[in-house]
Structures are given as structure tokens and as C-alpha cells.
GULUMPA-961028 format. One record per residue: x, y, z of N, C-alpha, C, CB in turn; residue in three letters. Coordinates in steps of 0.1 Angstrom, whole numbers, plus 5000, padded with zeros to 4 digits. Atoms other than C-alpha are relative to their C-alpha. Glycine has a CB too. Example, Ala and Ser with C-alpha at 12.3 -4.5 7.8 and 13.67 -1.06 7.14 Angstrom:
500949885000512349555078500950125000499050005012Ala
499149895000513749895071499250115008500450054986Ser
//
This chain:
501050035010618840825909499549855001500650024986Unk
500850144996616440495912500449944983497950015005Unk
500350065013617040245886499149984996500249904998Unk
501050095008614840115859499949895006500249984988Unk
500350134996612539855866499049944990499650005015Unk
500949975005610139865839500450004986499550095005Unk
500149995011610039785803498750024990500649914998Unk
500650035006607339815777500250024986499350025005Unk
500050005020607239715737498849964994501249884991Unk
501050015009605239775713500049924986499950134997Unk
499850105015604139525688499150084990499349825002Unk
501149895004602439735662499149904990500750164991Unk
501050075008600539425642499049965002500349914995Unk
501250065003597139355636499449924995499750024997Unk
500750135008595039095621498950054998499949865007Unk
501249945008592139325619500250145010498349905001Unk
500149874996592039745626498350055008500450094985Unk
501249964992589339845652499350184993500650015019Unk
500849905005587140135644500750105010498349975000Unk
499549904993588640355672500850045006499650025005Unk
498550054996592440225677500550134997500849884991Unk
499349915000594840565679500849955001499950095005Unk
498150025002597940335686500549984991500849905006Unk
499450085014600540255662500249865000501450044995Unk
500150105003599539975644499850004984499249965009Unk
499950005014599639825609499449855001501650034993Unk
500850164997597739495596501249954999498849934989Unk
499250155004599839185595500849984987498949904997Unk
499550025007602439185574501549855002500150124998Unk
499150034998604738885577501750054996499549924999Unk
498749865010607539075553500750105013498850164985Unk
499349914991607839325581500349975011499450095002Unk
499550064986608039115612501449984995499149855008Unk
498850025001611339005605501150124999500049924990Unk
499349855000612639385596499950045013499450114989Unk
500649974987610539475625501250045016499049855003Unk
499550014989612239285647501750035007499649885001Unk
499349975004615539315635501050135008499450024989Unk
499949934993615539665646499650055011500150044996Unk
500850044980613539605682501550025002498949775007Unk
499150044994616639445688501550115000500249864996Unk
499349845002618739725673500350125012498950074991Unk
500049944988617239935698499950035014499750034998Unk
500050084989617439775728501449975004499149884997Unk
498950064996621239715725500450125001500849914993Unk
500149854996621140075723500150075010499250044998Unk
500649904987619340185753500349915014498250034999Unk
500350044990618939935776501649965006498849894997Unk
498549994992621739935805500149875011500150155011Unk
499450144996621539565819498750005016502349995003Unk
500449974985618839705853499149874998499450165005Unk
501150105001617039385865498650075001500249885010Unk
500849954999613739425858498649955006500150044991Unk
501350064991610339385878498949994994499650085012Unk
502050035014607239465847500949984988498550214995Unk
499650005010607939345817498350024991501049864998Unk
501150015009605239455790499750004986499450075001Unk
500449995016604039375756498750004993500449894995Unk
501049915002601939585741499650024985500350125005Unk
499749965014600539705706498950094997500049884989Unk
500150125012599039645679499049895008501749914996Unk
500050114996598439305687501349884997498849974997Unk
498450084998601139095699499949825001500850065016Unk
500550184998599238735698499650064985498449915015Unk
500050025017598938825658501049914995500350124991Unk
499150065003602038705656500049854999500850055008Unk
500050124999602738325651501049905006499949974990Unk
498950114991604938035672501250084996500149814995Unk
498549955007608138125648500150135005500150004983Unk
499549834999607838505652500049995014498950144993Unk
500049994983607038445691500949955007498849955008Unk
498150104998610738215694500750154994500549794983Unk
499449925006611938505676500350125007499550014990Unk
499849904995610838775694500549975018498650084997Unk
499349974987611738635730501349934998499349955013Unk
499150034996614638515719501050135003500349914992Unk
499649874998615538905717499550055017499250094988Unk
500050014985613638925756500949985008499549935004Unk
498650064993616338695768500850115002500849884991Unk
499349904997618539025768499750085014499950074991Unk
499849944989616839165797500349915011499050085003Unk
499850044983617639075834498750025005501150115010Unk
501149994996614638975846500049985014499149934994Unk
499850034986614138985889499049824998499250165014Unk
500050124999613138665900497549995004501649935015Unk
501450035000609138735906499450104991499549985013Unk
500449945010608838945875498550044996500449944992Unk
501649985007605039075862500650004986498950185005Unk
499950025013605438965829499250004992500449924997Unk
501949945007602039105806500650004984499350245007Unk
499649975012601639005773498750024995501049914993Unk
501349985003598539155756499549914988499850164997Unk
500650125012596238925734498650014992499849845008Unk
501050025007593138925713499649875004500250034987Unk
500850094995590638695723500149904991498650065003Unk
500450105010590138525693501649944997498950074985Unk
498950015001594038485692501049885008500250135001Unk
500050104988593938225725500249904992498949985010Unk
499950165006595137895708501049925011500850004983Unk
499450064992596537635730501850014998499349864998Unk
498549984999600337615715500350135006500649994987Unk
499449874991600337985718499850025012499750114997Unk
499449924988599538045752500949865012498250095010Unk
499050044991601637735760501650035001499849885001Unk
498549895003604337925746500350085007500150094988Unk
499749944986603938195765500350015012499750045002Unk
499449984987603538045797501249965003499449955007Unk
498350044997606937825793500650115003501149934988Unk
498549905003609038145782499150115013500550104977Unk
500049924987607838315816498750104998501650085003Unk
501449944998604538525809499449955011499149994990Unk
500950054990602438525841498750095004500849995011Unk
501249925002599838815832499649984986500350155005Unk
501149975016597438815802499250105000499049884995Unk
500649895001596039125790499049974991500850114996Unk
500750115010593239015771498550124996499549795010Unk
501249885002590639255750499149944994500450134992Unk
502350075004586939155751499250155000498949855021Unk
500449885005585639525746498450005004500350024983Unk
500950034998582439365749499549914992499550085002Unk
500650175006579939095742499250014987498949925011Unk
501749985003577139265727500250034979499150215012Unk
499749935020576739285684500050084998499249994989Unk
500249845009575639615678501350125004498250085006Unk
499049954994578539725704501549984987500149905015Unk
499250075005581039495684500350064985499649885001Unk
500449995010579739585649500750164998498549964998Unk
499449865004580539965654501449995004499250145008Unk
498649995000584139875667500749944994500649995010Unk
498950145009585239635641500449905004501350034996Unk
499550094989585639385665499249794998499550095017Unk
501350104998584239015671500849925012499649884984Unk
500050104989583938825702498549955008501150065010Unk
501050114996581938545716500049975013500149874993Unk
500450024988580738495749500749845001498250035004Unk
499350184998581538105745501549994999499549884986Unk
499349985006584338135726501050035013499650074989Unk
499049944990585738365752500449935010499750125005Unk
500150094982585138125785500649904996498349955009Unk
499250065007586737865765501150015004499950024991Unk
498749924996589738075760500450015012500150124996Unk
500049944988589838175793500249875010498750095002Unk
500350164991589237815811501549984993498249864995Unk
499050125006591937645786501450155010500149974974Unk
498549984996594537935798500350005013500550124997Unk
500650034989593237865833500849895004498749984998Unk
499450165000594637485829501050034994499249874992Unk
498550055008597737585808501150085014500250104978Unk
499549944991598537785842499950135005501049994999Unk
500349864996597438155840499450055012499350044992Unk
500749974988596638305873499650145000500749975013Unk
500149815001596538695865499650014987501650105002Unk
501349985013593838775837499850104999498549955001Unk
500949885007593039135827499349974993500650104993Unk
500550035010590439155808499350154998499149865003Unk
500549855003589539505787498350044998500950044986Unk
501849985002585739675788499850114992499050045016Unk
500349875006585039945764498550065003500250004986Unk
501549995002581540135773499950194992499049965020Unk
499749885001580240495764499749984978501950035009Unk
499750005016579640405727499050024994500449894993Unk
500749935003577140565710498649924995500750084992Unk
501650055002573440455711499849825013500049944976Unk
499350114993575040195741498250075010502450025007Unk
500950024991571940135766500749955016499149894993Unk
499850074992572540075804499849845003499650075007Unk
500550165004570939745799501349924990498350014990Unk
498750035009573839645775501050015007500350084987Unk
499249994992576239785799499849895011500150125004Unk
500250084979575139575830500149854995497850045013Unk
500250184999574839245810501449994991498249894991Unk
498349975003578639335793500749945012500550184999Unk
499450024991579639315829499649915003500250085007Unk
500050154991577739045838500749894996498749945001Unk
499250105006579538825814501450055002499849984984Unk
499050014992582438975824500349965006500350055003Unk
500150074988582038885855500049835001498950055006Unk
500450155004581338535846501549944999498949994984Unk
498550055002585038485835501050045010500550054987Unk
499349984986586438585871501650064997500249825009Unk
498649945003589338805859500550075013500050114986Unk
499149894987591938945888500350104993501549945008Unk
499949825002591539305867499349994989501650094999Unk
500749975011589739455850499850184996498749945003Unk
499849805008590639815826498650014992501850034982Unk
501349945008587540005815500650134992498750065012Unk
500049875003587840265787498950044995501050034994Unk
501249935005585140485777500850034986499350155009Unk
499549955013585540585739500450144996499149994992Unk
499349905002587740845729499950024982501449975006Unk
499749985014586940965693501150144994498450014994Unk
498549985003590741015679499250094986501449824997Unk
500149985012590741215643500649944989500150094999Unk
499450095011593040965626499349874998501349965003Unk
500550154996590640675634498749974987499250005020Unk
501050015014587540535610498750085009499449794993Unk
501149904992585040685642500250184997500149975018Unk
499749865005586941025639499550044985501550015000Unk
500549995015586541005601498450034990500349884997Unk
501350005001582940925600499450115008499449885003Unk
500449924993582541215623499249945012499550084992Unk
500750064997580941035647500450085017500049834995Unk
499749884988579941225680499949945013498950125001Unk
499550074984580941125718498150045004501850125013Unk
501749944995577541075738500150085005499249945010Unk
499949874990576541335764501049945008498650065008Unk
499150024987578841365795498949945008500750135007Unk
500950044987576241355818499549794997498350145000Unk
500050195004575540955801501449955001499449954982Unk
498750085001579140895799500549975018501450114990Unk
500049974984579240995842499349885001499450155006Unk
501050074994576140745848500649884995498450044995Unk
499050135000577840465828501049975009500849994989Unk
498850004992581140505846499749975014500750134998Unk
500950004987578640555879500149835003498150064996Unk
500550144999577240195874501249894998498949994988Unk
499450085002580240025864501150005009500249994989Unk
498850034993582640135894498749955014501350155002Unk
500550094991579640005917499949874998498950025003Unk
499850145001579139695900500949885007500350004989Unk
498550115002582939575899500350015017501750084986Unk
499949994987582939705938499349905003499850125006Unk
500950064994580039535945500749845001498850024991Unk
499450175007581939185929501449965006500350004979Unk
498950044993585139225954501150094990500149835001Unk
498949925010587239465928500450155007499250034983Unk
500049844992588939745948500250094982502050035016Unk
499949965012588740025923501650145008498050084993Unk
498749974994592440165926500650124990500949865002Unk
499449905014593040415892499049974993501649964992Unk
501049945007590440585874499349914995500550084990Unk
500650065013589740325845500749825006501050084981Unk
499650094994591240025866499649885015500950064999Unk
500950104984589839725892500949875000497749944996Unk
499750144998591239435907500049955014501349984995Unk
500450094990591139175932501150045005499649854997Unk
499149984990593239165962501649954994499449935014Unk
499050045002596939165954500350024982500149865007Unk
499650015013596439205914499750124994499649904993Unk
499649845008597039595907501149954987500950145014Unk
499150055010599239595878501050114998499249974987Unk
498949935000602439675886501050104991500349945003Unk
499449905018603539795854498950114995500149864981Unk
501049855000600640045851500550105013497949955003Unk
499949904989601540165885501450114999500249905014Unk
498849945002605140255874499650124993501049914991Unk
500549855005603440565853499350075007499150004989Unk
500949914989600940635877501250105012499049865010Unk
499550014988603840655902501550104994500249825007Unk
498849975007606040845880501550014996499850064999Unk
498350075002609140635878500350014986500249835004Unk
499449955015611340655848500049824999501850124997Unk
500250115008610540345821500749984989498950014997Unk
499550045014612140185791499050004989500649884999Unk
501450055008609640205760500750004982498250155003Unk
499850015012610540025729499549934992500749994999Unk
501050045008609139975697499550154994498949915009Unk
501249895005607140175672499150055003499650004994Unk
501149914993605240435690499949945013498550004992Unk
499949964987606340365720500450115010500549945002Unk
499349954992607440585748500450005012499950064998Unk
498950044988609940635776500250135007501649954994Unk
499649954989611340785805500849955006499250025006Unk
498650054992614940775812501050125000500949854991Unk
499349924993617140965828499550134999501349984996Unk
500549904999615241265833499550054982501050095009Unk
500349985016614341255793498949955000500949944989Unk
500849995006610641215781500049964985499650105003Unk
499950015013610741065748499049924991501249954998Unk
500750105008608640935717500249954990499250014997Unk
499650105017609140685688499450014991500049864999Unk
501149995015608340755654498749905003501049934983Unk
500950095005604740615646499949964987499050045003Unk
500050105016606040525608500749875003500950074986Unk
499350145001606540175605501750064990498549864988Unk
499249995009608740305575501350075005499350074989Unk
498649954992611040545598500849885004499750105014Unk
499250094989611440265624501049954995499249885005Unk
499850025012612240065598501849994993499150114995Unk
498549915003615140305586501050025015499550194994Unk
498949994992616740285618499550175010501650004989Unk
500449894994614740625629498749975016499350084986Unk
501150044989613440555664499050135009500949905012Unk
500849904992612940835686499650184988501350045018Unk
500549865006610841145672499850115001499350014996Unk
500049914990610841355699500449985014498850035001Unk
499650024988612541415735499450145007501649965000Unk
500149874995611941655760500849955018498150064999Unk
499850014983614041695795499250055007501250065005Unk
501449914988611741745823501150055009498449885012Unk
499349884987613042025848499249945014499450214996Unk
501350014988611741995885498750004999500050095008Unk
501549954998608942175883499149914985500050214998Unk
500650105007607841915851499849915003500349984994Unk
500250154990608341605871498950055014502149935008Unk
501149984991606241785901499149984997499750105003Unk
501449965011603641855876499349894995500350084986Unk
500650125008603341535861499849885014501349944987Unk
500650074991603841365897498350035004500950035011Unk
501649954997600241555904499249954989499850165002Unk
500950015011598841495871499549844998500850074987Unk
499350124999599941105874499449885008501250035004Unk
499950074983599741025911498450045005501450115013Unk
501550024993595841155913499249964991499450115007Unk
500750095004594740915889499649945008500449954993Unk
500150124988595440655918498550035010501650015013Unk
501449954990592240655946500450035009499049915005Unk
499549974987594940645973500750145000500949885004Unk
499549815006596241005954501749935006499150215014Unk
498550025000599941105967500250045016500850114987Unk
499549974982601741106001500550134997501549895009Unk
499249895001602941426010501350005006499550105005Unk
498150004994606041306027500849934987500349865018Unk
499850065011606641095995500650074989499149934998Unk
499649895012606741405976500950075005499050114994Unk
499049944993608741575999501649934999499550005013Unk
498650095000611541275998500550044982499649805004Unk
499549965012611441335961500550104991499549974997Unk
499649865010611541685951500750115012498250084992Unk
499849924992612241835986499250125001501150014999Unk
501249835006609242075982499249965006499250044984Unk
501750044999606042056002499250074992499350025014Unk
500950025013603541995977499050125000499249845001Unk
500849844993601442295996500450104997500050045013Unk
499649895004603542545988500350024987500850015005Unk
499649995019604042475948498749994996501149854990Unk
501449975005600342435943498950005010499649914991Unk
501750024985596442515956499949905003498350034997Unk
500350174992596242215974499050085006501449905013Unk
501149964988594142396003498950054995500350105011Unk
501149935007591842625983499049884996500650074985Unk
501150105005590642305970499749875002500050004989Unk
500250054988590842106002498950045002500750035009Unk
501249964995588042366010499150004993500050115006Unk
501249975011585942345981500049844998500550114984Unk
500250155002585941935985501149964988498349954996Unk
499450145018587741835949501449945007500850134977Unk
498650084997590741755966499749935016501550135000Unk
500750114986590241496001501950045008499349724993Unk
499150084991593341516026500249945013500750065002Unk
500350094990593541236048501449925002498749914996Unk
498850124999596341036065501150054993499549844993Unk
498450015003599441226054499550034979501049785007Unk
500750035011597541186018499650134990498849915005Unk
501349915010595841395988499749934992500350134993Unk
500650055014593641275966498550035000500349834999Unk
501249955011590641325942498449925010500549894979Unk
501150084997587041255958499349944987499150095008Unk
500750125009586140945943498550054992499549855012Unk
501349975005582741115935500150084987499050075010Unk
499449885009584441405916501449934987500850125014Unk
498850045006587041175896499850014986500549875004Unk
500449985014584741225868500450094995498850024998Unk
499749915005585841575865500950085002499350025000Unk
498750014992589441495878500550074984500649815006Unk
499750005010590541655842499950215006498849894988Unk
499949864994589142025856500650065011498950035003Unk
499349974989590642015891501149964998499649975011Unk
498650005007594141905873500350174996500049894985Unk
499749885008593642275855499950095012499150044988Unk
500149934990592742435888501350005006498949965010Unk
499050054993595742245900501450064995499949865001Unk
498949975009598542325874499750114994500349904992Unk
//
């Protein structure tokens, strides 16, 4: 069995609720950080079995809501893991949340990736996600964490948003671009039913516009030196993000925190999303053991996100199965949706749009 190498926690606080957020999150309560964390640590003495680790991630919510004190607080609970010695250490941030002490906090205590959500530039974009960020503001931010030592930048793109113009898209990215991030996550909008977009009923554009966005924005970021390497994901040479890859690649993860989840020892699990369970000491809210043929399934479902798809000897080392014989692979070899090359399967880049239908063909 491969050790863990991989952590991620969820910070579930806010400082302001987006219009189309589905994670667990809650506004800002200082009262509850301190319970919060309390039992973070709780659960962590719990689970976690001492494996040094290679991603560390901090996730939410927003986890730059927090303030100096609570950010001493919460890594002084970090300090528990075994970290390897050239760690990906990702801590996600709100733009407007960049203040000099804090990100020279973070870089001392070992952060060396920033996840950083700019959604976009544009007002009318902004205005329907509840959001605010400034083109200045942001390059600012971005320069100062530049000088405080940051070399690995994500920076997040939301497009796909209703009444959104290609023209708005293309000058989104150009200011993107402008701030020279080594990655860059795109999501198109997903309207959730617990959200304020769900609520208002508010309706996804067409596909065929959501395809032409997506079109334009994996030439762009190609065009600008960004290999495009997983679906919704771009980066410069050497700055994939190793801690995304661990899911893609379907290794088993630690995930703690409210509304996190995990993958350990052949278990699938999720954590209450009540602050109020957590709270109570109620973490996980659901498990499920995966059988073979679940871990197959989810290797395929997983592994042709990636561009480079999945080795077939790779699957073979893992499950002792060629991958050919447990599913249509060939059928839809011959019908193009699937590409095999080099030992390889994976999704034609052209078709990844409608990588969602040839999963159902597949499974």
C-alpha cells in the first residue's frame, strides 16, 4: 500500500459570501475560530499517522480571512505534520486579503504556493458574483508577494457567466496575463441550488457559448507559454500543481476540516458540512469502501481529466487488469473520443468539452 503524501484543510471562513460558492463556508466569526480550531486539531491527532508529506493544502472558505493571531494558531497545529524537505505548500487567499505582515507570515512558516482568486476584473462580471477586485490593487498584491519571495502564483478565472461577452473574456485574460502567474485554474459557472445564483434561479448560458469561451481561453493561455495539462488547469513549465495531481492520479489523501474530504486506506469519506456538527466533535458524515472495480472506475473517471490521460502499463501495475478488457476502450478508439498513443489513453483535446458523455460511454 503507498503512503500518504498529501494533505488538504478546509478553512470554512469568509469575510464576504460569493454569489455562486457551494463549499462549506460561514462568514467570519471570530467566536468560532478558536472552537474551530480546537477541533482541526482534534482531528488530526485522530487520523493522521506521522507519513512525511509532499502537498500540503489550505483551502476553504477563505483562509487569508483569518488574522496574524489565528494564522500562529493555526500553524502552530501544522507543525504536527512531517513535512518532506521540498514540500508544495498552497495556501489559498483572496486578493484583497494580500497584506504585507500576512504574506510575510506565510512565507517564514514555509508556504511556497499562493492560490489566489481574482475571478475576474470586469464590474458587471464582479457585481453578479459578489465579489470585488481591482486590476491595480491586484498587481500591487501580486508584485509585493513577488519581493516578500513568492515564486509559484495560481491565480483563479471564472468565465461562462451570464450575459459575459467574448470581448470581456479576452481582456479578463489579458490582465491576467499581465500578472505572469506560473498557473492558472479556469472554472466556468456551475449554478449549485444552495447558492444565491441557484436561488434566483438564474440560468447557465448555452453550451455551445460555454464550448467557444473555453475554445478561446485554452488558445490564449497556450498561446502565452501555459501547457494546458487538466481540463480547467494551465501552467508554465515545471508548475503543475502537485497537490491537484494527487486526485487526478487517484492516490489516497488526508482531508481535514469541515467539508472536507478524504481518501485513506481504501475508504472514501466526507465531513459534515455543519459548522455546528464539526463543532460537536461530529466530523465524518459519510464513508464508503471502494472495491476494485471502484478504484478502476474512478482511476478512468480521474486520470482522463489529465491531457496526458492514463498509461496502460501504469494501470496494469495497479490493478493487474488491462484496462481493455474491463472497459470499451477500442469502440471508442474507433469513433476518435478516446486517442491511444505511446502506451497511453486519453481524451481528444478537441472533444474534452464533452469528456462528461464519453465517461458514460466509458463506465
Amino acid at each position: 500500500m503507498e503512503k500518504i503524501k498529501t494533505v488538504y484543510i478546509h478553512i470554512p471562513f469568509c469575510n464576504n459570501i460569493c454569489s455562486y460558492c457551494d463549499f462549506c463556508k460561514v462568514v467570519y466569526n471570530p467566536e468560532w475560530v478558536e472552537a474551530y480550531f480546537k477541533r482541526l486539531e482534534e482531528e488530526i491527532d485522530n487520523a493522521y499517522m506521522g507519513e512525511e508529506l509532499e502537498t500540503l493544502y489550505i483551502g476553504g472558505g477563505t483562509p487569508s480571512s483569518l488574522n496574524i493571531e489565528e494564522l500562529e494558531k493555526l500553524f502552530k497545529i501544522l507543525k504536527k505534520f512531517k513535512k518532506s524537505k521540498d514540500i508544495e505548500f498552497t495556501f489559498e487567499c483572496n486578493i484583497n486579503d494580500l497584506e504585507e505582515d500576512k504574506l510575510r507570515f506565510l512565507y517564514k512558516n514555509g508556504v511556497n504556493r499562493l492560490s489566489v482568486g481574482i475571478e475576474s476584473f470586469d464590474e458587471d462580471k464582479l457585481k453578479f458574483m459578489k465579489r470585488e477586485c481591482d486590476f491595480k490593487i491586484a498587481r500591487e498584491s501580486i508584485n509585493l508577494a513577488r519581493k516578500i519571495g513568492f515564486q509559484n502564483i495560481n491565480l483563479d478565472l471564472m468565465y461562462a457567466i451570464p450575459n459575459e461577452t467574448l470581448k470581456v473574456l479576452k481582456k479578463d485574460l489579458s490582465k491576467l496575463l499581465k500578472l505572469k502567474p506560473e498557473h492558472i485554474s479556469t472554472y466556468s459557472l456551475i449554478i449549485e441550488k444552495n447558492t444565491l445564483v441557484g436561488l434566483n434561479k438564474i440560468q447557465p448560458i448555452e453550451e455551445e457559448k460555454d464550448a467557444r469561451e473555453y475554445e478561446v481561453i485554452c488558445k490564449i493561455l497556450k498561446k502565452n507559454g501555459y501547457e494546458h495539462y487538466e481540463v480547467s488547469n494551465f501552467a508554465k513549465k515545471s508548475y503543475k500543481s502537485k497537490h491537484n495531481l494527487t486526485y487526478w492520479n487517484n492516490q489516497e489523501y488526508y482531508g481535514f476540516g469541515c467539508g472536507a474530504s478524504g481518501f485513506v486506506a481504501a475508504i472514501r469519506y466526507e465531513n459534515t458540512k455543519s459548522l455546528t456538527e464539526y463543532l460537536k466533535g461530529n466530523f465524518i458524515s459519510s464513508k464508503a469502501l471502494m472495491g476494485k472495480v471502484d478504484n478502476m472506475e474512478n482511476e478512468l473517471i480521474l486520470g482522463l481529466r489529465k491531457l496526458e490521460g492514463i498509461s496502460l502499463e501504469e494501470f496494469y501495475d495497479k490493478y493487474e487488469e488491462n484496462m481493455q478488457n474491463i472497459f470499451p476502450i477500442k469502440p471508442l478508439v474507433k469513433s476518435g473520443e478516446l486517442i491511444f498513443k505511446d502506451g497511453r489513453i486519453f481524451i481528444d483535446p478537441k472533444k474534452l468539452y464533452v469528456m462528461n458523455e464519453i465517461l458514460i460511454k466509458l463506465i
